[in-house]
MARBA-667776 format. One record per residue (C-alpha): x, y, z. Coordinates in steps of 0.001 Angstrom, whole numbers, padded with zeros to 6 digits, always signed. Each point is the difference from the previous one (the first is absolute). Layout:
REM MARBA-667776
XYZ ...
//
This chain:
REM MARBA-667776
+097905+035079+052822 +002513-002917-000724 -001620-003370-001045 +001651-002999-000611 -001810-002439-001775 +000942-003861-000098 -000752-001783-002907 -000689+001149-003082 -003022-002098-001500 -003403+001144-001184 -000773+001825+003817 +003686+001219+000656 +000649+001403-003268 -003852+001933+000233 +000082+001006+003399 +003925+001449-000218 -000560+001707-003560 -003069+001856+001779 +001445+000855+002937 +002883+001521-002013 -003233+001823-002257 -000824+001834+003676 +003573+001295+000452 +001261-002795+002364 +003415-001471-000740 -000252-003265-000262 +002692-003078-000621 -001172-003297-000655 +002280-003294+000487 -000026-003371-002064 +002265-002942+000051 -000494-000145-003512 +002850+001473-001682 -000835+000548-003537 -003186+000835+001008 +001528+002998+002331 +002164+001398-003227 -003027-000236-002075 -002051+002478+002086 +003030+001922+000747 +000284+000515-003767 -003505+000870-000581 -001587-003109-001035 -003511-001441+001908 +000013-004044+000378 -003860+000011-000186 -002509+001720-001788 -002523+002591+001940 -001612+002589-002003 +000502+003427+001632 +003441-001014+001811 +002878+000322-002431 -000669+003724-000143 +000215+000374+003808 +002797-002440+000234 +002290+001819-002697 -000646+003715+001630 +000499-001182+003612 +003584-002002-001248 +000596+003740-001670 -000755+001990+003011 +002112-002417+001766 -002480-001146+002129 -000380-003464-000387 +003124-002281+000482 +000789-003787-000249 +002450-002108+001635 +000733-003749+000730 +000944+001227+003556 -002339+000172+002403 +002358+001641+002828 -000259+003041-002051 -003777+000075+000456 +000014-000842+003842 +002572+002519+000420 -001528+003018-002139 -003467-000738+000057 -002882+000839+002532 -002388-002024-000946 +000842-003795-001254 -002962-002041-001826 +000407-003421-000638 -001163-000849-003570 +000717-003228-000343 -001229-003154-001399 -002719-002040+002009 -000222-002920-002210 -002700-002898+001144 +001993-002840+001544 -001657-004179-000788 -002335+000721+002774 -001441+003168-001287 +001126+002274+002313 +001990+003174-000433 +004084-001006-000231 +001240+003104+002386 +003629-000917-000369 +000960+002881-001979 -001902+002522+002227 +001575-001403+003250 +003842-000829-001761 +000407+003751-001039 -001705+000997+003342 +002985-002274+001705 +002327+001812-002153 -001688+003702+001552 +000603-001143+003081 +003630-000784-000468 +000815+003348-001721 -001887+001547+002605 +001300-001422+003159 +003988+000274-001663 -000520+003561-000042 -001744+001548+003097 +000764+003803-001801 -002819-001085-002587 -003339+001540+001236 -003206-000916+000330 -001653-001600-002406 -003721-001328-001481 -000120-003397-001269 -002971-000456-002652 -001618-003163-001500 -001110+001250-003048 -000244-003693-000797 -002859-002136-000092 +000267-001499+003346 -001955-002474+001857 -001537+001037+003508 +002782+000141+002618 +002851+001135-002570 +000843+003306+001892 +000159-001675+003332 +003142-002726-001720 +001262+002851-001437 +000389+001895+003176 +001014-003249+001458 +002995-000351-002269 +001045+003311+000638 -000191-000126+003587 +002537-003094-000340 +002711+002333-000918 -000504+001636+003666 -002035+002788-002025 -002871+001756+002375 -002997+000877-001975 -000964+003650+000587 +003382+001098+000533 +002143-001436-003216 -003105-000605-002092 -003603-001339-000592 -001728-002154-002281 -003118+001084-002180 -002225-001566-001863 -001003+001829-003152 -001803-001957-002223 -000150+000628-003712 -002854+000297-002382 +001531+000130-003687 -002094-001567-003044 +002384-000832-002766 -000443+002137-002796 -001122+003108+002264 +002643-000393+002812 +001780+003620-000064 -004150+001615-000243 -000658-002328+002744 +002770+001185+002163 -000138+003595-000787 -003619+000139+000479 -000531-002607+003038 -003564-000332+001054 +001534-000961+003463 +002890-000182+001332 +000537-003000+002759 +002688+000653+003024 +000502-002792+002297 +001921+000565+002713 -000080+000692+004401 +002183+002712-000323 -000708+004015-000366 +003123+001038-001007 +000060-002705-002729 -003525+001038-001120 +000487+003539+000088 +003667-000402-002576 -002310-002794-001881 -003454+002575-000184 +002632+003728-000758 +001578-002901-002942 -003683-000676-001476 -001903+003388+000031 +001116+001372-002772 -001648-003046-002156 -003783+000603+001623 -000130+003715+000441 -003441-000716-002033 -001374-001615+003511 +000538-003168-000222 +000566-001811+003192 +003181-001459+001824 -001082-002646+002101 +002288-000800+003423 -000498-003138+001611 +001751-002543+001680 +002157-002019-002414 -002047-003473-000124 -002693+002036-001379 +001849+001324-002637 +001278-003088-000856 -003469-001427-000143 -001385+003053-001795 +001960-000900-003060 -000524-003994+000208 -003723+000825+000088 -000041+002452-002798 +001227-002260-002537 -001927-003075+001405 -003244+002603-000826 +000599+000548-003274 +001189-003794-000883 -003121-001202+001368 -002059+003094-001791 +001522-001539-003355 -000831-003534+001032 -003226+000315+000690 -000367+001628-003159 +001304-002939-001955 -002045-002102+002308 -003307+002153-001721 +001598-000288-003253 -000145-003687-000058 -003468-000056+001353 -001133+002127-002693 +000949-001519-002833 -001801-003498+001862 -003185+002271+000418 +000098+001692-003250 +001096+003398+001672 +001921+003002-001219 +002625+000601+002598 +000239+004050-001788 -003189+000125+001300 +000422-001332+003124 +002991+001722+000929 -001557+003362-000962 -003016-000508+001560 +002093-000887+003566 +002726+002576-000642 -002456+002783+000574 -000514-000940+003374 +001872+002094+002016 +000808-002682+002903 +001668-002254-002734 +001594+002758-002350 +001075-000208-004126 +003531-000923+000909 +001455-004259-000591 -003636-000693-001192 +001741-001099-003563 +000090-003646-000064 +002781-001889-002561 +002954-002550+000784 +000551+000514+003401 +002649+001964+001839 +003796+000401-000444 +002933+002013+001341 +002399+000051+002884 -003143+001387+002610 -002908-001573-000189 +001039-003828+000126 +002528-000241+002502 -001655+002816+002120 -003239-002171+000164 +002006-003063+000478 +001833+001811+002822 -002873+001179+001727 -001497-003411+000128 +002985-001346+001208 +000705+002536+003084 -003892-001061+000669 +000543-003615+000091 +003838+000876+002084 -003148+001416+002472 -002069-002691+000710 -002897+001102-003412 -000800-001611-003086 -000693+003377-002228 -002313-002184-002493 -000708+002525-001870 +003205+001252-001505 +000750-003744-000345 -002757-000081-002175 +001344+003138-001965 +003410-001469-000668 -001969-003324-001616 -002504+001686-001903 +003219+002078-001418 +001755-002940-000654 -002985-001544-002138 -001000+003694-001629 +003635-000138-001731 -000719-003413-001803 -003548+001050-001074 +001284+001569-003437 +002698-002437-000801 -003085-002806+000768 -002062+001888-002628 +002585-000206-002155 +000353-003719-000050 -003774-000763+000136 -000258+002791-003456 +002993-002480-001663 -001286-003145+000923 +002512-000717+002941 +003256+000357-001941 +001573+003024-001298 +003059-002139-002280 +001008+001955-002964 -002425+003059+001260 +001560+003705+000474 -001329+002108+002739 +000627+003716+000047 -000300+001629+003813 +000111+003685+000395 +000819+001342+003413 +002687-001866+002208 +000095+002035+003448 -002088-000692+002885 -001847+003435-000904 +000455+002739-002349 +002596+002781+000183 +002810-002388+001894 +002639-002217-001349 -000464-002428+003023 -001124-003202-000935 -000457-001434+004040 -002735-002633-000292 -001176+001648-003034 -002831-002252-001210 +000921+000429-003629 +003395-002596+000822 -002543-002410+001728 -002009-000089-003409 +002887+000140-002193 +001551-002982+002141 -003136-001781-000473 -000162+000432-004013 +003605-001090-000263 -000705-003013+001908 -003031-000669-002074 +002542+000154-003162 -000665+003558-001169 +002379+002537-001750 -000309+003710+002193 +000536+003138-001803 -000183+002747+002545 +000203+003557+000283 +000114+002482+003275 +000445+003730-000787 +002608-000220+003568 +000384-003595+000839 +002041-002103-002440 +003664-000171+001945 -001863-000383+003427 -001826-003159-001653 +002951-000932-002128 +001922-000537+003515 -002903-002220+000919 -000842-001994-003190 +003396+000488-002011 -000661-000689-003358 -003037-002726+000284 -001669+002982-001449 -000233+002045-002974 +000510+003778+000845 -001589+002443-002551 +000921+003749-001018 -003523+000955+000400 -003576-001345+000908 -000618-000328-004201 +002982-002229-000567 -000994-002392+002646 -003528-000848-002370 +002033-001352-002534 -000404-003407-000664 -002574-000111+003096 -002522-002606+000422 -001575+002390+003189 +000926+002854+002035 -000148+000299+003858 +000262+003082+001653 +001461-000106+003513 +000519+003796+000898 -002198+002975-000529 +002944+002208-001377 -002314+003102-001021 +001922-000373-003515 -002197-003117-000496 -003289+001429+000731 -000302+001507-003006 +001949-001800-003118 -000671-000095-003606 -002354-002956+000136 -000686-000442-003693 +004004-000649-000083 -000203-002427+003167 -002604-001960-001822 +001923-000103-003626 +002759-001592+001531 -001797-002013+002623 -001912-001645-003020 +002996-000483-002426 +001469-002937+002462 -003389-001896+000928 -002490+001505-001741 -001388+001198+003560 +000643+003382+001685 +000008-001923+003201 +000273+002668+003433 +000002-001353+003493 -000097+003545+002114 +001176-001049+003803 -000766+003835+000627 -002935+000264-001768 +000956+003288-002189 -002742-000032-002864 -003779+000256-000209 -000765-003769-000800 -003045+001122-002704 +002618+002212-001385 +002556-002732-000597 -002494-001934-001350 -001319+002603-002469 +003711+000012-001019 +000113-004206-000994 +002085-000620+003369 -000496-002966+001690 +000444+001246+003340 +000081-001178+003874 +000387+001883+002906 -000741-000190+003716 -003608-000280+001311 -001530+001553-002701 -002344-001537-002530 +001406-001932-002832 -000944+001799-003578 +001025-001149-002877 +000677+001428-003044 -003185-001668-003003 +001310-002905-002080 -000783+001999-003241 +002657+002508+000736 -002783+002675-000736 +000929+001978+003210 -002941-001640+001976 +000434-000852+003063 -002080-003394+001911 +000896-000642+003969 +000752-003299+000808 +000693-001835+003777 +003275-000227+001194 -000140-003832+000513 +001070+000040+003493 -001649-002833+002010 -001233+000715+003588 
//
């Protein structure tokens, strides 16, 4: 089949690169210039493990294309999905101005050239409830009869960062949205080659879909919420929130999954989708308290480190060096969306600190963020240097596991204090403390390391005040 997709972000680059994987041609259109010689020439703009090796066999086979013109994609291409940008606008709902300019721009192409045949429209987007409906609307303004010249879908995506081309090769469902057979039956023949395993596609009508996705990420926001919620209440109560999450995980109704509690919530999903959702809601006559709640509890979770931080130093941190590792919303990405380690490292820099950081993927995304208010490090080691405490931000796998008797030489040559604040809590705390760390983390008890240095360990409160 021919697939044109438009835009070529996070979503368009995954989605065409797999679809290429499956034997589909495939030519995907951005405005961005460079950008479109870059991939041309082999070279990925963001960092996914698993999709350079499709993406460089696909350009091979000839495949997968990329232009800056989009008539070459209505013209040759079956199958259009819009993968464009849905940034939040001031009000917190979803800006759809991308989604319904290039669908404009369909519509023109479409209706200039009546030998161009039928064709399905696809948000692959995240779009807020009635998106399918405007876009039909806009291409019905170019005289364009739906059923006859084309049809709009909504297809929702599903990607986590970090496992996006597993994710879409291996869907656990696939969602069709959409009132017409004929586009269902092109949109179902396009999918079944990913879920020959039996997982479902889902048809329904196209506000479903839309919702479908909305809810989904509201879920799991308010799954990790909650858990930050019982983080913060154990360490009040004198509770182990290991424990606690272990002992609730097993329950099949709740499930192990976004039970991990730590510095809230990042990345390009999870905010504005919740935001969005409680927008369309309030467009719709209903105050959706909850995720309102959510985004304010995230909000607050993101400070709770950086507030540690200050109380630990006495309320300044002049003349002190802090070393972060981790800089992405979540491991195994370069995106650095909302990622809660900028909100802490803002918050240190404000409070007069010197940052050190390290991300095994992340340093150009951040340095386009933060410039050089930072210190970026060759490697997790060389940001201890000189540290007066480290904070990790991002549970990069490579940090699980480090050479702790090294972290704690050169954690103690700057202060005389091997000083960890652990937003994703990585380490046994007992361990730590066995080790002559001083070391906080998130709704766990507070055990520190004996005063003798003779690898005894004595727990002590956290000092928070109820």
């Amino acid at each position: 089949m021919n697939i044109g997709i438009i835009g070529t972000g996070y979503v368009g680059l995954v989605t065409g690169t797999c679809f290429a994987e499956m034997g589909n041609t495939v030519t995907c259109v951005d405005i961005d210039e460079g950008k479109v010689q870059k991939l041309r020439s082999g070279g990925l703009p963001i960092y996914e493990p698993g999709l350079e090796v499709f993406f460089r066999r696909n350009l091979r086979e000839d495949r997968l294309h990329f232009t800056t013109e989009l008539a070459e994609a209505v013209q040759g291409c079956d199958v259009l999905f819009l993968a464009l940008p849905t940034p939040p606008a001031e009000d917190g709902s979803a800006d759809l101005s991308y989604v319904l300019g290039v669908a404009d721009r369909i519509g023109a192409l479409l209706a200039a050239d009546p030998g161009i045949g039928y064709r399905v429209v696809v948000n692959k987007s995240t779009v807020p409830v009635g998106t399918a409906a405007r876009v039909r609307a806009v291409l019905e303004g170019h005289g364009l009869v739906a059923g006859e010249r084309f049809d709009v879908v909504s297809n929702p995506e599903f990607l986590r960062e970090g496992v996006a081309v597993d994710d879409f090769m291996k869907p656990e469902r696939v969602v069709i949205g959409t009132g017409s057979e004929k586009a269902a039956e092109i949109m179902t023949q396009l999918y079944e080659p990913f879920v020959r395993q039996g997982n479902p596609i889902l048809v329904m009508d196209e506000a479903s879909a839309e919702m479908t996705k909305y809810a989904a990420n509201a879920m799991l926001a308010t799954k990790i919420t909650f858990m930050n919620e019982i983080a913060n209440v154990c360490e009040r109560v004198g509770a182990n929130v290991d424990h606690v999450r272990i002992g609730i995980g097993l329950d099949s109704r709740i499930g192990k999954q976004f039970l991990y509690p730590g510095i809230g919530f990042g990345g390009s999903c999870f905010p504005k989708d919740v935001s969005a959702l409680a927008r369309t809601a309030q467009e719709y006559g209903y105050r959706f308290e909850i995720l309102e709640s959510v985004l304010g509890v995230n909000a607050r979770q993101r400070a709770v480190l950086a507030d540690r931080i200050l109380a630990r130093f006495g309320g300044s941190l002049d003349g002190k060096r802090i070393a972060v590792w981790g800089l992405a919303f979540k491991p195994n990405t370069d995106d650095v969306r909302e990622a809660p380690a900028h909100v802490v490292i803002r918050r240190l820099l404000d409070a007069g600190a010197e940052i050190t950081a390290f991300d095994p993927e992340a340093m150009e995304t951040t340095r386009a963020v933060l410039g050089d208010d930072i210190a970026y490090m060759a490697d997790a080691y060389s940001a201890l240097k000189g540290a007066d405490a480290l904070v990790i931000c991002t549970e990069w796998a490579e940090f699980r596991r480090p050479d702790f008797a090294r972290m704690h030489r050169l954690l103690r040559e700057a202060s005389g204090d091997a000083v960890i604040f652990d937003g994703r809590n990585l380490y046994d705390p007992w361990r730590m403390a066995e080790a002559g760390f001083e070391y906080h983390s998130i709704g766990r008890p507070h055990v520190a390391p004996s005063p003798e240095g003779d690898g005894a360990v004595r727990e002590v409160t956290l000092g928070l005040q109820v």
